[in-house]
N, C-alpha and C positions, 0 to 999 in steps of 0.2 A: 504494500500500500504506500503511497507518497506522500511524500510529509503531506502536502496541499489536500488530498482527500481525507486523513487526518484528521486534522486543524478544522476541515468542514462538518464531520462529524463529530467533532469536541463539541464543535459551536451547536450544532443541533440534536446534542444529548443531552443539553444542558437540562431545558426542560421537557419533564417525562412528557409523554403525549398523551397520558391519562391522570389523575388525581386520581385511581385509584386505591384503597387500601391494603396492606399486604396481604389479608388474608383474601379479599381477590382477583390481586396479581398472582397468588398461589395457586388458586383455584383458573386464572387464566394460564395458567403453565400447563399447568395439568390435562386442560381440556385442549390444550393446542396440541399438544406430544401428542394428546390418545387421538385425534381425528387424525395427524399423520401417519401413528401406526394403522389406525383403521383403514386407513384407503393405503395404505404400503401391503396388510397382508392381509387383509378382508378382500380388498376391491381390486387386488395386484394393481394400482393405479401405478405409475413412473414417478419413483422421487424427487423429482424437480415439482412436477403439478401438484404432488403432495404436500410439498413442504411451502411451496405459493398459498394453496389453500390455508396449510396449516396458520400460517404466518399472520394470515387476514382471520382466519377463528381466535386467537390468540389475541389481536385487536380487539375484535370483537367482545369479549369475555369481557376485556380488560378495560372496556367501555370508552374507547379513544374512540373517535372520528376517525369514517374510512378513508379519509382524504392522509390524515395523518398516517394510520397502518403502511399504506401504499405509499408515502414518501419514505418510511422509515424501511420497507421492505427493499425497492428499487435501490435507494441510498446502499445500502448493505451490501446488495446484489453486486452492482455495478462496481463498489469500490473492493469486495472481495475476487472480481476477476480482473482488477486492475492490479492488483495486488499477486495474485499467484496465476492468471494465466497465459501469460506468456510464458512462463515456469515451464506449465503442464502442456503448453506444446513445444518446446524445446525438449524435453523430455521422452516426450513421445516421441520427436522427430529422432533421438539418440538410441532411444529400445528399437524403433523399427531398422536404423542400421547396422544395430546389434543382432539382429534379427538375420537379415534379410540378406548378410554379406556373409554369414556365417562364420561372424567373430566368437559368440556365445558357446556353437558349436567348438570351435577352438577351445576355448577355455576348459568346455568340461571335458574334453578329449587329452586333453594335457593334464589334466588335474587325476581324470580318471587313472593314464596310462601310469603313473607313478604312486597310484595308490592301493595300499594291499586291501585283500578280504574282509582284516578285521579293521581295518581304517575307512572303511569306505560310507558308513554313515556319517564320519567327520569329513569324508571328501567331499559327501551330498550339503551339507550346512554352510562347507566356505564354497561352493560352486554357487550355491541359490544369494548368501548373503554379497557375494560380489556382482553376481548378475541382480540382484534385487534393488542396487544402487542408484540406478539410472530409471529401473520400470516403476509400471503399477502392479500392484498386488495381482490385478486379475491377466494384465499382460506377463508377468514373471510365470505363473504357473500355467499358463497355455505354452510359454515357453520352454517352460521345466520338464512338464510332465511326459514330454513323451520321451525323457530322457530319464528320466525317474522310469519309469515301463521299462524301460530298455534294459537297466543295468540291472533290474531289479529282475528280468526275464532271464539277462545272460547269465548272470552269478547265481542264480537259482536262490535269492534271498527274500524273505518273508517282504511281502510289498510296502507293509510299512516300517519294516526297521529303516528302509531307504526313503520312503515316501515323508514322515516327519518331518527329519533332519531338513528335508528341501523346504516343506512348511516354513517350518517354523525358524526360517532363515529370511523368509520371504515376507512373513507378519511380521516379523521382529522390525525390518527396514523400513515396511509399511507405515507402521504405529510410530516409530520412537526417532525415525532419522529423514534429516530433511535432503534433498527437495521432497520428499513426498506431500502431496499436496494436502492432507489434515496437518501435521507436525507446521508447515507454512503458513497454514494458517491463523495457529495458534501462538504460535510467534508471533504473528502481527496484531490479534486480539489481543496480547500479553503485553506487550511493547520489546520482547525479547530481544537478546543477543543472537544472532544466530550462530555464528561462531561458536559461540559459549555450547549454546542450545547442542549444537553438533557435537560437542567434544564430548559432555558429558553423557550425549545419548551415546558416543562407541561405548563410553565406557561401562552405561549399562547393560547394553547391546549383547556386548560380549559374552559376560555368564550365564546371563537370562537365556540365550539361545542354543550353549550348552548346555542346561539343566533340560529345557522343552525340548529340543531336538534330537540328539544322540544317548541322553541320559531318559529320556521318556520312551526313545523307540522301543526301547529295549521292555518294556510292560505293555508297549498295544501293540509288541509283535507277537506277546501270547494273546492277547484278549480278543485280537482281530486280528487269526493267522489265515493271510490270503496272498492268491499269488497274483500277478499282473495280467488282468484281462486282454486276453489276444484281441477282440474287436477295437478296443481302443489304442494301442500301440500304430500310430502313421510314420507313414514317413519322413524323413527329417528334411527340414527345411530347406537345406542347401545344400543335397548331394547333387545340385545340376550344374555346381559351381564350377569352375576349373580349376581354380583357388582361390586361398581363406586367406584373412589377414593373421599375419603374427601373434601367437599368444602374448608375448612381451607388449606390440605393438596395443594390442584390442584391449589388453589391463591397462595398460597405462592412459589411451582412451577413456576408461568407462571412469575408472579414479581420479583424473584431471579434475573436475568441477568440486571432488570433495577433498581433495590436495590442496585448493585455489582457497577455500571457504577455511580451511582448518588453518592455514599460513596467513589467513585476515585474522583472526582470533589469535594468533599469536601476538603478532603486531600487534593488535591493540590490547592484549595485556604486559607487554611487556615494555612496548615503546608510549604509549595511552596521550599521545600528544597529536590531535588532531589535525595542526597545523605543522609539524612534520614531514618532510615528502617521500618518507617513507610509507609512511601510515594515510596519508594519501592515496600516493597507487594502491598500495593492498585493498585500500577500502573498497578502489574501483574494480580489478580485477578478481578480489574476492567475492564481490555481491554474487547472487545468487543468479540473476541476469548474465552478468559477464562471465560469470564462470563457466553454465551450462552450455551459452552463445560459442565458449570458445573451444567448451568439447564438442559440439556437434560441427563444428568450421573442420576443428581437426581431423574429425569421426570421417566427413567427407572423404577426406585424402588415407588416413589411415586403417577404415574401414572400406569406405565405399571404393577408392579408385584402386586398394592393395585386392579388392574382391573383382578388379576388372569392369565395374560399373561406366556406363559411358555417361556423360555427362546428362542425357537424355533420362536414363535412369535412376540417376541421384535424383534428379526431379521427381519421376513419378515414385520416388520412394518417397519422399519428403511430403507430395502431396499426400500419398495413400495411407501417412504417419497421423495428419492433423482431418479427417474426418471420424475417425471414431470415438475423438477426444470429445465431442461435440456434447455428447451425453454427460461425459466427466463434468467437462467446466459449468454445462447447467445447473445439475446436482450442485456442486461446490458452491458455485455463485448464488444459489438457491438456500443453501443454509448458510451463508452468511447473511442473505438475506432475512433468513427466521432469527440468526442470531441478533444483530441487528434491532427487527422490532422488539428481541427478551429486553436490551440493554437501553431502547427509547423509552419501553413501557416502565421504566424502573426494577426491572427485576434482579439484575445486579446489585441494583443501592438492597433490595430488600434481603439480598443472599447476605452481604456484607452485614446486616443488620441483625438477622439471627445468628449468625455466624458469632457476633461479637457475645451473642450467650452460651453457643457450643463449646464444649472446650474438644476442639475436632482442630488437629493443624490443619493450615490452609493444603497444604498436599494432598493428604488425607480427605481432605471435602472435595475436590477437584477431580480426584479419583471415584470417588464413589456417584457425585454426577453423571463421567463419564458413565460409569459401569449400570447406571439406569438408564440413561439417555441410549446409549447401546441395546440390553437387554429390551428396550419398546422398540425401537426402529430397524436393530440389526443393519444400522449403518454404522462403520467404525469413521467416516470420514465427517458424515452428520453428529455420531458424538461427539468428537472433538471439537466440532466447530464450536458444536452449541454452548457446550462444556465453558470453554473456552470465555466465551461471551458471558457467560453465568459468572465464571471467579475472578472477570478481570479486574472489578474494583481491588479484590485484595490482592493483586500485583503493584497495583501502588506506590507502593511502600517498599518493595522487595530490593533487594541487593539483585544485581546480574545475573548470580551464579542461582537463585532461588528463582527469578523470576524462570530461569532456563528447566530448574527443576518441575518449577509446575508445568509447562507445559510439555516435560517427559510423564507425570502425573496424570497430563490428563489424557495423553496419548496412549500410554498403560492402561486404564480405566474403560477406553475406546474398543478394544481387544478382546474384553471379558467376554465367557461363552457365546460362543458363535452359534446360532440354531435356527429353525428354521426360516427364521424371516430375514435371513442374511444370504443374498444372492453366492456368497463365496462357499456355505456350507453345501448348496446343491452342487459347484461346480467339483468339489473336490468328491462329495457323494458318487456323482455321474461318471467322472475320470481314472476314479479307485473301483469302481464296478462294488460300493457297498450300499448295503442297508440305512436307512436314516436308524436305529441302533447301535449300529458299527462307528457309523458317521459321528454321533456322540461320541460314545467312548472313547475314538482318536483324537479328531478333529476339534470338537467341543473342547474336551479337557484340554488338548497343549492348549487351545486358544488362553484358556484359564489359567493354566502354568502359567504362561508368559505374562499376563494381566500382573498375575500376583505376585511374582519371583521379580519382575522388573518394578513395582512397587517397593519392595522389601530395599532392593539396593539402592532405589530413589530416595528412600527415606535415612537409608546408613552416610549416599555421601552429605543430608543435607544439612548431617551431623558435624560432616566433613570439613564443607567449604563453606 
């Protein structure tokens, strides 16, 4: 978001666009969530319509003028895709040449070739969390899985002691590390560092998706002992290739933008002098803009033209990358939209206001938001927004390094059991050839593991720092 969109938003949060009283801003919370759950898994309506309607019920309740709801909706709307959608199609334009050059393919074929038997669910968690850097959650796993099938086919290994580790390598990058487009956003509803934000998500990152991945396969390889469905195993993207780019080449690629972002956050804890020229360039080469901008420049030549792409076809890749975004950035822009009217109608001032009776750290409440906001919508991208917009009065006041916690908090929280109103739990159901049963007891619980375990460590460093 731009300081200017902002600044315009300060000025017209000032005042609520209702006099309502808390207890029915509370009851307008309530009723806005449950009509967009109802039309997400009552009415399968599309989350963008939903969360529009939801946004104007939510008005509504909360007894503000439609003229008001509808400036406080679009406001939101508009400065939340100002803010992360150039992101999410740079992004996309960097997965689809990850994709489509068969750089990815490299990666896991190099990773695969050096890795033994009983390594091979730690080879599936750093293949999915380095390819997990640049996608989405739902583009990562259409990309994984048939490589998940495969090895899981050829090694004759229980389908999810391999399948997990790919998971929950893939949510983990999802929920807690940015660019992905919830963690970005919550960053911007926080007023966060991103730098910061970044640093301390590796470092929750990191255990959290050891304990859920490699350390969990190993109990829903007995719970759910299946092997890889033959009808789902396709063919791999880019055997029509002539050649692949570089494994050297394609990592250092896909890591560039969060190389760029992590050497800003240096800089500015270490040099913190704005007017600096050092801490100047970084500021610009590390934004999340410039970073992404200059791995997909690069991705061109060291992806697209090392795969033999003629110029022609970098184009049609580039275009064929930014239509299916289309859907993403509505949704996204749409709950900041709903965010948005929570934080005009005063629902923040009123969270902030019981809060100062709770004795609930603010981490802790940010979390457990998310983890309701999730459990009705089974959106992890919609909880965090909303979330987000809910705790940001009590970022406030926060130090850097807290402000950055909570919105790993609330990103955590985002994640909590996956079930059926969560389009991610059927695809991984339909992919794994299981039962919504099975689909629980794997999918569900890591989602949960990860929720909880990356909480735990949220809350030790915030002892910490």
């Amino acid at each position: 978001m731009t300081s200017l969109s902002v600044e315009m938003l300060a000025a017209d949060a000032v005042e609520p666009i209702t006099s309502a009283g808390n207890a029915q801003l509370g009851v307008a919370v309530l009723a806005g969530i449950a009509v967009i759950v109802l039309l997400i898994t009552k009415f399968k309506m599309h989350a963008f319509l939903a969360l529009t309607i939801g946004s104007l019920a939510l008005g509504s309740f909360a007894g503000a003028a439609p003229a008001r709801t509808i400036a406080s909706f679009t406001a939101g709307l508009g400065s939340t895709v100002a803010g992360v959608g150039v992101l999410i199609a740079l992004g996309a334009i960097l997965g689809k040449l990850l994709a489509d050059s068969g750089g990815a393919d490299q990666i896991v074929d190099t990773i695969l070739a050096k890795a033994s038997r009983r390594s091979m669910p730690w080879a599936m968690v750093l293949i999915a969390s380095i390819i997990g850097l640049p996608l989405f959650f739902e583009v990562g796993i259409v990309l994984l899985i048939p490589v998940v099938l495969l090895v899981a086919k050829r090694g004759n290994f229980s389908l999810m002691r391999i399948g997990i580790p790919a998971l929950a390598g893939l949510s983990v990058m999802h929920g807690l590390i940015p660019p992905h487009p919830g963690p970005l956003v919550a960053i911007d509803a926080l007023g966060a560092n991103l730098g910061v934000t970044l640093a301390l998500g590796v470092l929750v990152a990191i255990p959290t998706v050891i304990i859920a991945g490699p350390v969990f396969s190993r109990y829903a390889a007995r719970w759910v002992d299946i092997k890889a469905p033959e009808k789902m195993i396709p063919q791999r993207p880019s055997e029509d290739l002539d050649r692949r780019p570089s494994f050297g080449a394609t990592l250092a690629t896909i890591l560039l933008p969060v190389v760029l972002m992590l050497i800003k956050a240096l800089v500015d804890i270490v040099v913190d002098d704005p007017e600096q020229g050092l801490q100047r360039v970084t500021d610009v080469v590390g934004s999340p803009l410039i970073a992404l901008l200059a791995a997909v420049l690069v991705g061109m030549f060291t992806l697209g033209r090392a795969a033999g792409f003629s110029k022609g076809r970098l184009s049609t890749t580039v275009e064929k990358s930014l239509a299916p975004i289309a859907g993403v950035l509505l949704i996204v822009g749409a709950g900041g939209g709903f965010k948005q009217t929570l934080i005009d109608a005063g629902v923040g001032q009123m969270i902030l206001d019981f809060s100062k009776d709770w004795s609930i750290p603010a981490l802790l409440l940010g979390w457990l938001i998310a983890v309701a906001i999730r459990l009705a919508t089974g959106s992890a991208t919609v909880a965090t927004i909303s979330a987000a917009g809910l705790v940001a009065p009590l970022a406030a006041d926060m130090s850097t390094s807290h402000a950055a916690l909570l919105v790993l908090a609330v990103g955590a929280g985002s994640l909590f059991f996956s079930h059926v109103n969560d389009a991610g739990f059927w695809l991984v159901k339909e992919y794994f050839g299981m039962n919504v049963g099975q689909t629980v007891k794997t999918w569900s619980v890591m989602e949960t593991i990860i929720s909880v375990v990356s909480l735990a460590f949220i809350l030790l460093l915030s002892l910490i720092v």
